[in-house]
Backbone as a ProteinNet text record, in pm:
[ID]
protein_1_A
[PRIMARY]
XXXXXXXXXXXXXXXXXXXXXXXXXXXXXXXXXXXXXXXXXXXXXXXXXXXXXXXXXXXXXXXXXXXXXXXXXXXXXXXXXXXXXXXXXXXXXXXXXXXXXX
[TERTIARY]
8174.5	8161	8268.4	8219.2	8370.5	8401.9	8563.7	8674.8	8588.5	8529.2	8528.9	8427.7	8327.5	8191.5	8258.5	8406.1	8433.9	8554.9	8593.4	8660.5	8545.8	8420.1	8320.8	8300.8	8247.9	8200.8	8292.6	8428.6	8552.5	8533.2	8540.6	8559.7	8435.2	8289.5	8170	8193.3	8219.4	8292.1	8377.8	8488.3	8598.1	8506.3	8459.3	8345.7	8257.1	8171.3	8102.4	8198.4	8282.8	8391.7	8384.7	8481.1	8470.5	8451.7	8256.4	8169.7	8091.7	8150.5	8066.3	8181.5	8325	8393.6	8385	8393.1	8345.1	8221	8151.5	8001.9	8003.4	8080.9	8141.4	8131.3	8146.7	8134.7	8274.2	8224.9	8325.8	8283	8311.7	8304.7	8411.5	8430.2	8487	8414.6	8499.7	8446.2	8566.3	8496.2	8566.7	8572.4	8671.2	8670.7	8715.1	8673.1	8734.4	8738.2	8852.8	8911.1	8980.6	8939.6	8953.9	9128.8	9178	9299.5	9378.4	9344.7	9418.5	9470.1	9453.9	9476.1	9591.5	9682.7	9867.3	9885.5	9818.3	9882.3	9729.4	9641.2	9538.6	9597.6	9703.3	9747.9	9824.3	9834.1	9869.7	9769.7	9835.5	9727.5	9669	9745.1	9633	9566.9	9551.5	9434.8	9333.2	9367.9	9259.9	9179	9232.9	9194.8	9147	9126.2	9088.8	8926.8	8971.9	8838.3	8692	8729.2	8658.2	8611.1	8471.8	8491.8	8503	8522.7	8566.7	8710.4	8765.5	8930.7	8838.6	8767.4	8775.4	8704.6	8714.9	8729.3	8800.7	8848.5	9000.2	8986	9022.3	9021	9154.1	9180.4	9269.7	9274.8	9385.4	9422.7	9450.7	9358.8	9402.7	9443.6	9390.8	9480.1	9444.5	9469.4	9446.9	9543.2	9522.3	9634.9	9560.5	9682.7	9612.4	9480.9	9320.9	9263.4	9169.5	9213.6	9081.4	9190.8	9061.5	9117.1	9020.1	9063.2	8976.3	9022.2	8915.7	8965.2	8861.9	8926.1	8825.9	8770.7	8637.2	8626.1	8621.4	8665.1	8616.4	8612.7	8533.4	8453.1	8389.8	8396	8316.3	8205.2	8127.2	7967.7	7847.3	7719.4	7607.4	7601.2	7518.7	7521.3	7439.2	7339.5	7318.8	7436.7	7540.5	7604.9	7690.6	7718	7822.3	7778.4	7646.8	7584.4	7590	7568.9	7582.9	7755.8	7825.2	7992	7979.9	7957.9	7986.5	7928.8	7807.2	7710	7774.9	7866.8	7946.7	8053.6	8114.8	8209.8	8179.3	8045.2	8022.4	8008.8	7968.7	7980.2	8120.5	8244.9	8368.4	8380.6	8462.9	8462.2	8594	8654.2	8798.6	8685.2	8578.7	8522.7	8444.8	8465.8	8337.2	8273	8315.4	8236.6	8261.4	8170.9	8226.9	8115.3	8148.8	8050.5	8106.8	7977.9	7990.7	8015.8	8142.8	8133.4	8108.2	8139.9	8063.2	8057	7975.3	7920.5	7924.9	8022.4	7996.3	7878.6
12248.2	12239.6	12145.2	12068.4	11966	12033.9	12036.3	12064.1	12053.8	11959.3	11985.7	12078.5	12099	12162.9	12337.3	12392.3	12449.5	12467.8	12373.7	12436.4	12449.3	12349.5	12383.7	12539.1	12621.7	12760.1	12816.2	12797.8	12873.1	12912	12800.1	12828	12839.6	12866.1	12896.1	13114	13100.8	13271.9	13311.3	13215.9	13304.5	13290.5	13176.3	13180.8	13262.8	13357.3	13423.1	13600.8	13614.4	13725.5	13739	13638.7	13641.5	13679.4	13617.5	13666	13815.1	13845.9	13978.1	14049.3	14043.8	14128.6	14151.8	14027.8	14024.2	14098.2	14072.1	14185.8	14345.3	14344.2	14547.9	14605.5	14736.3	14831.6	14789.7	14827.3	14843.6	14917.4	15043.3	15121.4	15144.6	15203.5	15236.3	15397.4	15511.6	15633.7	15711.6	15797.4	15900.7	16027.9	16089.7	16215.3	16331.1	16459.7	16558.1	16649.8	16678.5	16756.8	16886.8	17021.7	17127.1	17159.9	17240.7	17303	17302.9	17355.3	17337.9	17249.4	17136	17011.3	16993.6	16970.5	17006.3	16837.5	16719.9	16589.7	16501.7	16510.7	16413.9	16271.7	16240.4	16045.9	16037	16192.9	16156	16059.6	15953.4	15869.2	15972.3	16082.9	16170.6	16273.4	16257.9	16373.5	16214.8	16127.4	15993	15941.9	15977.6	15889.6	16022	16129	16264.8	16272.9	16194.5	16213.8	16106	16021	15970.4	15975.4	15981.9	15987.1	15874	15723.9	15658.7	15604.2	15567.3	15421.2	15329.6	15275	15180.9	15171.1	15276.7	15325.5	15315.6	15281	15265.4	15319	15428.2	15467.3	15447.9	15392.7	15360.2	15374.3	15491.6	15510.7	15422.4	15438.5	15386.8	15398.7	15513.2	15619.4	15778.1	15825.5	15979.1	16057.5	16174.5	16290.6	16432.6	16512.7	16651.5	16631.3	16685	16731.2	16616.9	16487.2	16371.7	16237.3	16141.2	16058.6	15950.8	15835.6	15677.1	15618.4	15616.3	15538.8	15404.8	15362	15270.6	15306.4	15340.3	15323.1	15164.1	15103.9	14996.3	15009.2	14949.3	14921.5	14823.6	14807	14657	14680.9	14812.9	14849.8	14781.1	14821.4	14776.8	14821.9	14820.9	14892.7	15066.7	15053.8	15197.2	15241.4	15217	15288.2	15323	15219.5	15277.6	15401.3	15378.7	15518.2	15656.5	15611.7	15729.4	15790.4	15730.9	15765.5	15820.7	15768.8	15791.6	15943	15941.4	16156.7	16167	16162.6	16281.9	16295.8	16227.7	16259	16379.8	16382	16454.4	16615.2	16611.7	16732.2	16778.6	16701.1	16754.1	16889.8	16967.6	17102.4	17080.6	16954.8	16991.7	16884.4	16850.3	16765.6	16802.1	16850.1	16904	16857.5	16651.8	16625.5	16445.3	16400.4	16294.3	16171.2	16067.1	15973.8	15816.9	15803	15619.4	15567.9	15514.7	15427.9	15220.9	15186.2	15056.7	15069.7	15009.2	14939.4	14799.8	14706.9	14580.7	14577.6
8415.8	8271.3	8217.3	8129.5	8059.7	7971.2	8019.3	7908.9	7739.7	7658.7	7499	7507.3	7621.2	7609.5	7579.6	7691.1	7680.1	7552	7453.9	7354.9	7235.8	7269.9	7155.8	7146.6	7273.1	7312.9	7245.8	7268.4	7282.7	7083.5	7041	6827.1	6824.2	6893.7	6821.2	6873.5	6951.7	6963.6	6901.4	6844.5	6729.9	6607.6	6602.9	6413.9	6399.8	6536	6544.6	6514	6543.2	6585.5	6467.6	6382.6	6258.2	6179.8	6167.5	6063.4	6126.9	6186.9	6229.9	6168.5	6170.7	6121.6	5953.9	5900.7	5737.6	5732.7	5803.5	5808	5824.5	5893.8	5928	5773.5	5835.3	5719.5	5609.1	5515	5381.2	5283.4	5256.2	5124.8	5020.8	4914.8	4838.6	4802.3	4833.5	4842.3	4705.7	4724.8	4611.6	4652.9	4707.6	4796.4	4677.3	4682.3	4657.7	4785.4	4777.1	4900.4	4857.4	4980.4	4958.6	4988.3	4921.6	4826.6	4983	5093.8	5201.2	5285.6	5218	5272.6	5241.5	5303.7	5224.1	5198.2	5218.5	5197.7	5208.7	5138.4	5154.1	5110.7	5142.6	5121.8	5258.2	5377.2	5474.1	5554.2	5637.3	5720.1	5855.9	5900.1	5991.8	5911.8	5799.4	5745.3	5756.8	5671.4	5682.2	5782	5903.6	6053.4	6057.4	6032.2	6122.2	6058.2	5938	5856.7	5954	6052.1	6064.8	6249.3	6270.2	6406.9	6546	6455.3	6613.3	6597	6651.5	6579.2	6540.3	6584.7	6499.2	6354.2	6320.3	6159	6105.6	5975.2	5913.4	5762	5757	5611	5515.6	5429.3	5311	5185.1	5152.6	5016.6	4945.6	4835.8	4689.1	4588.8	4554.3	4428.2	4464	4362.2	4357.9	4341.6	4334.8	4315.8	4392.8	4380	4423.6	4500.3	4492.3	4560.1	4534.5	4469.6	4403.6	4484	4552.5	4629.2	4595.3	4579.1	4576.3	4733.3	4838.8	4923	4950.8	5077.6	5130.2	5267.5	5352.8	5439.5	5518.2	5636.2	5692.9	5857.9	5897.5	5968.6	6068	6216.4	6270.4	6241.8	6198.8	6223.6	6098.7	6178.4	6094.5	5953.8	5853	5742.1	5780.1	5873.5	5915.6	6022.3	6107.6	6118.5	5993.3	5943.7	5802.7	5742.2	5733.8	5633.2	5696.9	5818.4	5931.5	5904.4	5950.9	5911.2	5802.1	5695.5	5559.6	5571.8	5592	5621.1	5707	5796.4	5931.4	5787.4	5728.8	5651.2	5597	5500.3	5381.5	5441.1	5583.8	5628.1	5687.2	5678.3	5724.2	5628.9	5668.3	5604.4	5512.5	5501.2	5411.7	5291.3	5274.7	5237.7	5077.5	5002.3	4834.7	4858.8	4831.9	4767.5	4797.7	4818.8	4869.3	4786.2	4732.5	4644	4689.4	4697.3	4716.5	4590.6	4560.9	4428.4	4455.1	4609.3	4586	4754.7	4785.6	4963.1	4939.3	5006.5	5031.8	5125.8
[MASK]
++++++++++++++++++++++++++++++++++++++++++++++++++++++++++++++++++++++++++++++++++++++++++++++++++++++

């Protein structure tokens, strides 16, 4: 194989990497969470909330038992939705609302 054939391949796989990552999941959720949760802005109540790593959930605001986060994601828009329903059935979970899906 010639050397440019292989740096062409090489940046059509990072441009591809890329745009698949801009493509992954992204929500903006709105949690209410039950009274036993001693720190819902801790990052292991956040990561516990979700079931693979490479899930990344992030606080944005909130107080007490009301949370604005972000879910993100490498996944499709049906895995996203899928995550998003394992959430709504966590048991520290009320109430859980999509306020935007990229």
């Amino acid at each position: 194989m010639r050397p440019g054939l292989i740096i062409i391949a090489a940046l059509a796989a990072v441009l591809s990497a890329r745009s698949a990552t801009a493509d992954g999941c992204r929500a903006r959720l709105h949690l209410k969470v039950t009274l036993d949760v001693p720190d819902p802005t801790a990052q292991s109540f956040l990561s516990a909330l979700t079931s693979s790593p490479l899930y990344e959930i992030i606080w944005i605001k909130g107080h007490d038992t009301s949370a604005t986060v972000e879910l993100r994601g490498p996944a499709t828009d049906f895995h996203c939705k899928a995550e998003i329903e394992r959430m709504r059935r966590d048991s520290q979970i009320e109430e859980l609302k999509v306020l935007q899906a990229d």
